[in-house]
Legacy VTK file of the C-alpha trace (Angstrom):
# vtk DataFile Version 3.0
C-alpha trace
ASCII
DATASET POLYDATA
POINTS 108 float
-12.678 -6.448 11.929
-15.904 -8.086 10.162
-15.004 -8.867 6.205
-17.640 -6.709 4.791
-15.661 -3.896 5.921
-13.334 -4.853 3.330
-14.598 -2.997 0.679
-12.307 -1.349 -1.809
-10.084 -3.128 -4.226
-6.831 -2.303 -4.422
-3.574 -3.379 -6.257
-0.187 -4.407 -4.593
2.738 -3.755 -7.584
6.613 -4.845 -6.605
9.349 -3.102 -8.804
10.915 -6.066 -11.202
13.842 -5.805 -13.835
12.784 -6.662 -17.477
13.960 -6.551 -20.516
12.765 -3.981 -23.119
12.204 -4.696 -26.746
15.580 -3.053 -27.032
17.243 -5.819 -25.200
17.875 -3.464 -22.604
17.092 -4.646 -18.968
15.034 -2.008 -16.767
13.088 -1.542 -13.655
9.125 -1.600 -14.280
6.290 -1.764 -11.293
4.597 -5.268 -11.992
1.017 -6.138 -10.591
1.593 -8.897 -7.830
-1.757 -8.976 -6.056
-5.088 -7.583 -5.736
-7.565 -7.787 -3.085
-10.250 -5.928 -0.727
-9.114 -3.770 1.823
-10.540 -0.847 4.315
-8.917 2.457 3.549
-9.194 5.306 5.795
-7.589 8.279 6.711
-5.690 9.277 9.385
-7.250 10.836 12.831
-6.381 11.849 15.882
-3.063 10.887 17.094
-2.300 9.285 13.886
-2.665 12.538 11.644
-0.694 14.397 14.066
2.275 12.397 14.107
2.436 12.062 10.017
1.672 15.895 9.644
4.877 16.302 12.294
7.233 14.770 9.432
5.519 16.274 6.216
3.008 13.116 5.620
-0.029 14.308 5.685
-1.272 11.972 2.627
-0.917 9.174 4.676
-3.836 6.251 4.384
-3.919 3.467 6.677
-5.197 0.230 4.474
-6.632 -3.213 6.380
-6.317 -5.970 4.366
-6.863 -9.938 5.503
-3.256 -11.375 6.222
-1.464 -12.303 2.699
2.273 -13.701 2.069
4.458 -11.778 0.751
3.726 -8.187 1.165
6.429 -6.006 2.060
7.596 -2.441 2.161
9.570 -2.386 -1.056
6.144 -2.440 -3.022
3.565 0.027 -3.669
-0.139 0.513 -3.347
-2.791 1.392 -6.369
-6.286 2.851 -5.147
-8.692 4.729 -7.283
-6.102 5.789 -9.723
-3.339 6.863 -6.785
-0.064 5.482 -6.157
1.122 4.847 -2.629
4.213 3.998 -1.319
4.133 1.689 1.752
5.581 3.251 5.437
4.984 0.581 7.871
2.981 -3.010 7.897
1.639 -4.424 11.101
0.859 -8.040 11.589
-1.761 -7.025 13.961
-1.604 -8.627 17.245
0.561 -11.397 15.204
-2.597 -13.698 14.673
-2.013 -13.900 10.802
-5.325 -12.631 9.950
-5.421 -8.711 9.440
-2.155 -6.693 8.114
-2.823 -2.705 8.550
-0.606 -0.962 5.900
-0.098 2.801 6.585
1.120 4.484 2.874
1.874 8.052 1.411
0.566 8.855 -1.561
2.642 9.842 -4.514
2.669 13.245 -6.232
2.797 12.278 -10.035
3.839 14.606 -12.481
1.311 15.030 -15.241
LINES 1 109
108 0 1 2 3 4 5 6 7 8 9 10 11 12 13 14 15 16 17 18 19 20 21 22 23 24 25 26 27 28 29 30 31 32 33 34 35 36 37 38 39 40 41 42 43 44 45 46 47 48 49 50 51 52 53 54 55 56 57 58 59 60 61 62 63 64 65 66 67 68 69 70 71 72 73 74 75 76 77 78 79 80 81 82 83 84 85 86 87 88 89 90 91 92 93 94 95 96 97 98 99 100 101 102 103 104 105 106 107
């Protein structure tokens, strides 16, 4: 993986409890980091597998190795939400993390 194939930004938002100006404590995505990444889409054996179990909007996203990412948070990218499926430490040398995400259907 060469850096300049890091090219897109994208957003990494955790779900946090705040209070509203009601005084009333709810659940609200918060941004908690942004940085480059490679997107791309499925192939191959990939696509096949995620079309098997109805997730065919599946992106995989490379981004250099960063604490505290987890599955529990969700992806921004060009106006889409994702929600993360699986990280991979890849090859456990804590310096690439491929992220493999569905993307959300929003309502409008």
């Amino acid at each position: 993986m060469r850096s300049e194939e890091l090219k897109y930004r994208i957003t990494f938002q955790k779900l946090q409890s705040v209070v509203n100006d009601n005084g009333f404590e709810i659940e609200e995505w918060i941004d908690f980091k942004n940085v480059w990444a490679k997107v791309a889409n499925l192939h191959g054996k990939e696509y096949f597998e995620a079309a098997a179990v109805q997730k065919e909007n599946t992106v995989k996203f490379v981004i250099r190795y960063t604490d505290g990412i987890d599955a529990d948070m969700r992806i921004l990218f060009k106006g889409k939400q994702y929600n993360i499926t699986s990280i991979d430490n890849i090859k456990y040398a804590n310096k690439f993390i491929e992220i493999k995400a569905v993307e959300v259907e929003v309502d409008g």
